[in-house]
C-alpha positions in Angstrom: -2.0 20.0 11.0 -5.8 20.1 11.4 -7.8 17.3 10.4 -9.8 17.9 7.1 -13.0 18.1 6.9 -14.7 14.9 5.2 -17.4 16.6 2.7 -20.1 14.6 0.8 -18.5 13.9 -3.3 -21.0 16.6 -4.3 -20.3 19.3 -1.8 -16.3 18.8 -2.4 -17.1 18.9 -6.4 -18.7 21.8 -6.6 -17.3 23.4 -3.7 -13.5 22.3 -3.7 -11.9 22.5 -6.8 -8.6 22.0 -6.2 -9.3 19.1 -3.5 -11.8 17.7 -6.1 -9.5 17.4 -8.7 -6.5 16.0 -7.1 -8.9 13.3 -5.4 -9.5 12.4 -9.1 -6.5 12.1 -10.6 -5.0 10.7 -7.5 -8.1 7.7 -7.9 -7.1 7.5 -11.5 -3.3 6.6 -10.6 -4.1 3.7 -8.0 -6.4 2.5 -10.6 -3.7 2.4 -13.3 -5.5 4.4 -15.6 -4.1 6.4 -18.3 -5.3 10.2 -19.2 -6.1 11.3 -22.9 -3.2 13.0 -24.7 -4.7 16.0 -24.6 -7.1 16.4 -21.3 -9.6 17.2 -24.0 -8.6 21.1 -23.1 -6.6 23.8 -24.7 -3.2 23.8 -23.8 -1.3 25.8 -21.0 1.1 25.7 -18.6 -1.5 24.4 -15.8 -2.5 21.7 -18.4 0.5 20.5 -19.1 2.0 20.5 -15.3 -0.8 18.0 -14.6 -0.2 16.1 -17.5 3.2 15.9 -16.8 3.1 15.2 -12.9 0.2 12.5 -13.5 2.5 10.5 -15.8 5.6 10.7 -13.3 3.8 9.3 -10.6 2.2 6.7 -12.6 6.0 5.7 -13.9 7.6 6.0 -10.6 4.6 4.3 -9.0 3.1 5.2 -5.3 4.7 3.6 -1.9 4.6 0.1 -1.8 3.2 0.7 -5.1 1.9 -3.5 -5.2 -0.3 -3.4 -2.3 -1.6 -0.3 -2.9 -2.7 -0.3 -6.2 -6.7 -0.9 -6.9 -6.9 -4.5 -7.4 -5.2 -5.2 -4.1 -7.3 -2.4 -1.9 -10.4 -3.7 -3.7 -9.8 -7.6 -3.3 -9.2 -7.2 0.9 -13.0 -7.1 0.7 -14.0 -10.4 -0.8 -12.3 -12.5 -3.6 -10.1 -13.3 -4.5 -9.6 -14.9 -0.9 -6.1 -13.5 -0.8 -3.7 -12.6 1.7 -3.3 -8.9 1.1 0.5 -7.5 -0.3 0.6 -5.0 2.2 0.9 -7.1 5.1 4.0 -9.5 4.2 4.4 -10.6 7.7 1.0 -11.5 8.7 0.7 -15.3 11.0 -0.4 -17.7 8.4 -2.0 -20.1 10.9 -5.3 -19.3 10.7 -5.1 -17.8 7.3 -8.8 -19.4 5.1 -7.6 -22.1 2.9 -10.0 -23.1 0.3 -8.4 -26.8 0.1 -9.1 -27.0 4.3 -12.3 -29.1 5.0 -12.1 -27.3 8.4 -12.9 -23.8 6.0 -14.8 -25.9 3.3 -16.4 -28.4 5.3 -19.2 -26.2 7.0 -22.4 -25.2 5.8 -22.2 -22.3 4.6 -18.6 -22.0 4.3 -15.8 -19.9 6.0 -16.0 -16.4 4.3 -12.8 -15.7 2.6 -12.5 -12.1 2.7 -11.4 -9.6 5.4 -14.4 -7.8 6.3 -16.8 -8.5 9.9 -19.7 -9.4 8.1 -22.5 -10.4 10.7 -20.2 -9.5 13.6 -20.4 -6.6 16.0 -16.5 -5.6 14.5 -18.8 -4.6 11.3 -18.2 -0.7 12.3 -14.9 -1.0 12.8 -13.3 -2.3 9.7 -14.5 0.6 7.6 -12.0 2.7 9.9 -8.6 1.4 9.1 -9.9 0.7 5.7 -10.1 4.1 5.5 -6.6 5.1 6.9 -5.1 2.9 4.5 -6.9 4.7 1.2 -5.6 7.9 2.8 -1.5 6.6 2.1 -2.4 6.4 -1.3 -5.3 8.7 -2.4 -5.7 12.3 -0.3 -8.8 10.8 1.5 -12.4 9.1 0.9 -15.2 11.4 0.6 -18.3 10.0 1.6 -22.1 10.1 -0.5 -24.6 10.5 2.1 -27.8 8.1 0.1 -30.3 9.6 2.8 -29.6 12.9 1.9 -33.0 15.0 0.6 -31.0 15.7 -2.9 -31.3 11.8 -3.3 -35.6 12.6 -3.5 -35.0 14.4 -7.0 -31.9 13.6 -8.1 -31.0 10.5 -7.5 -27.7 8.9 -8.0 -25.4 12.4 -7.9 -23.7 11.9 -11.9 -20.6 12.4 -10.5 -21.2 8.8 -9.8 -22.0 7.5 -12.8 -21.3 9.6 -15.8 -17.9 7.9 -17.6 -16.1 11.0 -17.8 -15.6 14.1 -15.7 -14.8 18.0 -16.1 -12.1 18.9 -13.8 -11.5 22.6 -13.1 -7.8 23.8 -13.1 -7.8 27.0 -11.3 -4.5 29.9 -12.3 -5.5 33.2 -10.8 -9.0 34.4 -12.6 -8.5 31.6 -15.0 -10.1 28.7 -15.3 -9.0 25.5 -17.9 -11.9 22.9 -17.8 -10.2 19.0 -18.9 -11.6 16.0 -19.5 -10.9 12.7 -17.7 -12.2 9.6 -17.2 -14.5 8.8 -14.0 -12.7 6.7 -11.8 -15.8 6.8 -8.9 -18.0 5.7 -11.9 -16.1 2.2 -12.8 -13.4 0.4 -12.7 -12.3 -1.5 -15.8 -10.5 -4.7 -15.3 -7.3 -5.4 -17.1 -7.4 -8.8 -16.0 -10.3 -11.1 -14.5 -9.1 -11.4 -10.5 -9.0 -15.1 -9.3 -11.6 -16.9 -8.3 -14.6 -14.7 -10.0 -17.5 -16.8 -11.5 -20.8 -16.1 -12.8 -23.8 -16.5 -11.2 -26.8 -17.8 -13.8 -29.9 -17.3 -11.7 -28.9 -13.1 -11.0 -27.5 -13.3 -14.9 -24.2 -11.9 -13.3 -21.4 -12.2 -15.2 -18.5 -11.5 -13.1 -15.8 -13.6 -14.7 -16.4 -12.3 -18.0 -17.6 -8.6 -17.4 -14.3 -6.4 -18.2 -15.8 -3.7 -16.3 -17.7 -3.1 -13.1 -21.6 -2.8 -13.8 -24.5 -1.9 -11.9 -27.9 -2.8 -13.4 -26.4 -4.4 -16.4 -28.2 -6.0 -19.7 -28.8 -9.7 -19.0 -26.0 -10.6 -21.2 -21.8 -11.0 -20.7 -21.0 -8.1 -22.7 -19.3 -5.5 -20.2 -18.6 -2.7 -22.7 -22.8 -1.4 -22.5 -23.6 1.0 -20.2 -26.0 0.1 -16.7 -29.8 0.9 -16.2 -29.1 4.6 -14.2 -32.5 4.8 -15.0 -33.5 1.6 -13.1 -31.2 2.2 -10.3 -32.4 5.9 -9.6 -36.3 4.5 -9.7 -35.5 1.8 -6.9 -33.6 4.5 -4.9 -36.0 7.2 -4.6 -39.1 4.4 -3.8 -37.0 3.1 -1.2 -35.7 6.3 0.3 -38.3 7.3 2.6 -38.1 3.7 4.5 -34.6 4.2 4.1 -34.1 7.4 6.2 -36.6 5.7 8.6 -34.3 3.1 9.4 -31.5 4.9 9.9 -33.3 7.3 12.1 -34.7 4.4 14.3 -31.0 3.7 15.0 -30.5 6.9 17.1 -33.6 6.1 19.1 -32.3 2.6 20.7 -32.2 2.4 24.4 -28.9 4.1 25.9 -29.3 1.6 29.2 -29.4 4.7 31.3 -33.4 3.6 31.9 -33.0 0.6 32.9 -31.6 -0.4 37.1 -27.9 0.0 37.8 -27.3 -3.7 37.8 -28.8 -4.4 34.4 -27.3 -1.4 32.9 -23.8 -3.3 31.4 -25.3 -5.8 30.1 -28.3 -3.4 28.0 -25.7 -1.4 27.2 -23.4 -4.1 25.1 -27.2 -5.2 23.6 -27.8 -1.9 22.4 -24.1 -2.0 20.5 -24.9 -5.2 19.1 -28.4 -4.5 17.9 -26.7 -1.1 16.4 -23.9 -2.8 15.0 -24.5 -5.4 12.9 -26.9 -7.8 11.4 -26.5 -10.9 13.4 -27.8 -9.7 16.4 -26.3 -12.3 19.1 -27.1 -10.9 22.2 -31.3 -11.6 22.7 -32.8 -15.0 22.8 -33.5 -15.0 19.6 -30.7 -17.3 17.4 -28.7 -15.4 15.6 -31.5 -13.7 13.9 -31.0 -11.0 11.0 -31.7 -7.5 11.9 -32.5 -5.4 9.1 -32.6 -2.0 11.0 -28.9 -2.1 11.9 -26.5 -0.4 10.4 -25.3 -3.5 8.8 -28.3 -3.9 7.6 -29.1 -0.7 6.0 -25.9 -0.9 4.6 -27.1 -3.9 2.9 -29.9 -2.6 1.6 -27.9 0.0 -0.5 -25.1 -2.9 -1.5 -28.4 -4.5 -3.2 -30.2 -1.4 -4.5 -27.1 0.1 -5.6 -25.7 -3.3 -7.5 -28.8 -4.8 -8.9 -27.2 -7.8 -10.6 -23.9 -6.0 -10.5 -20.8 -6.1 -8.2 -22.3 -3.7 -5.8 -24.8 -6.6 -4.4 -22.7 -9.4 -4.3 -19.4 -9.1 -1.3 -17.2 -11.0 -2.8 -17.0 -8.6 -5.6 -18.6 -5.0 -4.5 -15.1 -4.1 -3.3 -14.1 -3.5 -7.2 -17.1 -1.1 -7.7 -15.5 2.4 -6.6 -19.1 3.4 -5.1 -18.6 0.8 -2.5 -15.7 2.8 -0.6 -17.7 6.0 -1.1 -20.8 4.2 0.4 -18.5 2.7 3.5 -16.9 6.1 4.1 -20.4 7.3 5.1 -21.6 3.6 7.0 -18.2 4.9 9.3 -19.7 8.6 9.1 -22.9 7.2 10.2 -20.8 5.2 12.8 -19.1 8.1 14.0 -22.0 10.3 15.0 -23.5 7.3 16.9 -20.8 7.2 18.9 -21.2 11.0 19.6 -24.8 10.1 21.1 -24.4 7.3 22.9 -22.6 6.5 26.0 -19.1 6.0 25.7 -20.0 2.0 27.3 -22.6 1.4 24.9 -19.9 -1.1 23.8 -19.2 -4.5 22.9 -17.7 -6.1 26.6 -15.9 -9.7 27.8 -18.1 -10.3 30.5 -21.6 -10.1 29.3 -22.6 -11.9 26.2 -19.9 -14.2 23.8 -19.7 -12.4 20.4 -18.9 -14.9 17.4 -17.8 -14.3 13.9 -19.6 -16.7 13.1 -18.5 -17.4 9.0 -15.1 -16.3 9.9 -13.1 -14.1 7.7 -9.8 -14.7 5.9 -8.1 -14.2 8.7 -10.3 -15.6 11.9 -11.5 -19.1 11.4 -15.1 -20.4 11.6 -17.4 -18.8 14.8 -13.8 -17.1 16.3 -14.7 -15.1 19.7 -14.4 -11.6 18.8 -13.7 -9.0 21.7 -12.5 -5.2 21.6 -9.4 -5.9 21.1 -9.7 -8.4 18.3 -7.4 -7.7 15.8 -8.8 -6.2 12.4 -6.1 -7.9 9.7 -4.7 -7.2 7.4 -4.4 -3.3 9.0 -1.5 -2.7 11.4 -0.9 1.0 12.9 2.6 2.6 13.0 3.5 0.6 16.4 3.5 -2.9 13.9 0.7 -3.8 15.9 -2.9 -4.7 14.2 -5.5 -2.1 14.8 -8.5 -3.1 16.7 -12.0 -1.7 17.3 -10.5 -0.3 20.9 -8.1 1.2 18.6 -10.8 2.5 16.2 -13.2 4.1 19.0 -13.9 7.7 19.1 -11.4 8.7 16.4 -11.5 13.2 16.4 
């Protein structure tokens, strides 16, 4: 069938119900949550159904139930510097090994995540990422941070508030329950590996028991974040927010400058798009803010404050972080649409590094279209790659 349409996580709430609600629930299996005995609703037949279908699924467990669970989608990210369960056969070779002084060695040291930081792959990776959440959740919806609501209303609650009113639809009536918000938080049952505080940020990520954004200066996880504080630093950042991205559709498409110079503008204006570590001007690997790497950044740090949000080897846990890079490939998607279909990253004209590596490409690897984004393999067995991931309907 037709594709569905991706709708910002306000739009589907208030908009689509049904959609909305099985998102939910679906979000509350992965994360191994459990739903109050009694949905906080009168009973009825709807009611119960739910009930009753939730706690089958959550028994019997989804597909490949141990690599698709949250911890595991979360942790591909950042730590814990893990091969991921859902890719068993992967080539171990060049996996990061924190006891390797060829990972440890340099300054700063081998990343030991999966994600194209600082690369121009950074687009990509949100793509199969994406594809994968879809075999265990209906899909991602995206929140659009530049959109105008954002001036007065900041943070949508749907994001934050700790517990949510679904609407079960029967006919003309309509059964409001009670769950918790699984696109608010995600409580830990156990601290992953490898997760330590940070003193100077007071960030307490290996004792917090919960994700936090803006939390008190003090280990307890159980209080509540600053929403307050978070909603202040996004509305005075906005305006130079929607600047930015705006400035990103106004790049040179090559077309201007003389046929023999055209290529080689043309993968320039991908990499300056693309990522933060802009590799293609005479400049050294300097950090360009006004990519979309880098106005992804930005939200990472105004969304997180000392939280998981602002740090990568741990935003992955904090459920706004897949809603945030559903709309940094959004964002990525109607660029394409704009630009020439060769405003692309090419072999022949500049050498593209990863320069930190990632867990599965090892300290300044040459990365090309067809790189292969690990841990994510399509149908064929095959990993996907960004030549894979271009132009997707």
């Amino acid at each position: 069938g037709a594709t569905y349409p991706r709708l910002a996580i306000e739009d589907l709430q208030s908009a689509e119900q049904d959609q909305f609600l099985l998102f939910i629930l679906s979000y509350l299996i992965i994360q191994e949550r459990q739903l109050p005995q009694d949905l906080n609703a009168p009973p009825s037949d709807e009611t119960k159904a739910i009930y009753n279908a939730y706690n089958q699924v959550s028994t019997t467990g989804l597909p490949g139930t141990a690599a698709m669970n949250f911890p595991e989608l979360a942790g591909i990210h950042g730590l814990p510097y893990q091969a991921w369960k859902g890719d068993p056969q992967h080539d171990v070779k060049a996996d990061y090994n924190a006891q390797d002084p060829k990972d440890m060695g340099p300054k700063p040291s081998r990343f030991g995540g999966y994600c194209n930081h600082g690369s121009v792959l950074f687009p990509k990776i949100a793509i199969p990422v994406r594809y994968y959440y879809l075999l265990s959740i209906v899909t991602i919806w995206f929140w659009d941070w530049s959109d105008k609501r954002v001036e007065t209303e900041g943070l949508p609650k749907v994001l934050y508030e700790e517990e949510i009113d679904l609407s079960v639809v029967s006919g003309t009536q309509v059964t409001i329950i009670r769950v918790p918000n699984p696109i608010s938080y995600y409580p830990f049952k156990s601290i992953p590996p490898g997760f330590r505080d940070i003193k100077d940020e007071t960030a307490y990520y290996s004792q917090w028991m919960r994700t936090v954004r803006y939390a008190p200066s003090n280990p307890d996880s159980l209080l509540p974040g600053d929403i307050e504080a978070l909603n202040k630093r996004l509305k005075d950042e906005l305006p130079n927010l929607r600047c930015r991205l705006a400035s990103l559709f106004t790049l040179p498409t090559g077309e201007e400058t003389e046929p023999e110079d055209r290529p080689r503008r043309k993968c320039q204006t991908y990499d300056e798009f693309s990522n933060h570590t802009v590799q293609s001007t005479n400049k050294l690997h300097y950090y360009d803010s006004d990519s979309l790497e880098g106005i992804h950044d930005t939200m990472h740090d105004i969304l997180g404050g000392n939280g998981h949000m602002s740090n990568p080897d741990y935003a992955g846990f904090d459920p706004i972080f897949h809603l945030h890079h559903c709309n940094v490939d959004r964002l990525y998607a109607l660029w394409e649409y704009v630009y020439p279909k060769d405003c692309y990253v090419t072999d022949n004209e500049y050498v593209f590094t990863q320069n930190r590596g990632t867990y599965a490409l090892v300290y300044n690897s040459m990365v090309l279209g067809e790189t292969e984004l690990a841990p994510f393999r399509l149908e064929s067995g095959k990993y996907w790659t960004s030549d894979h991931a271009r132009r997707l309907d």
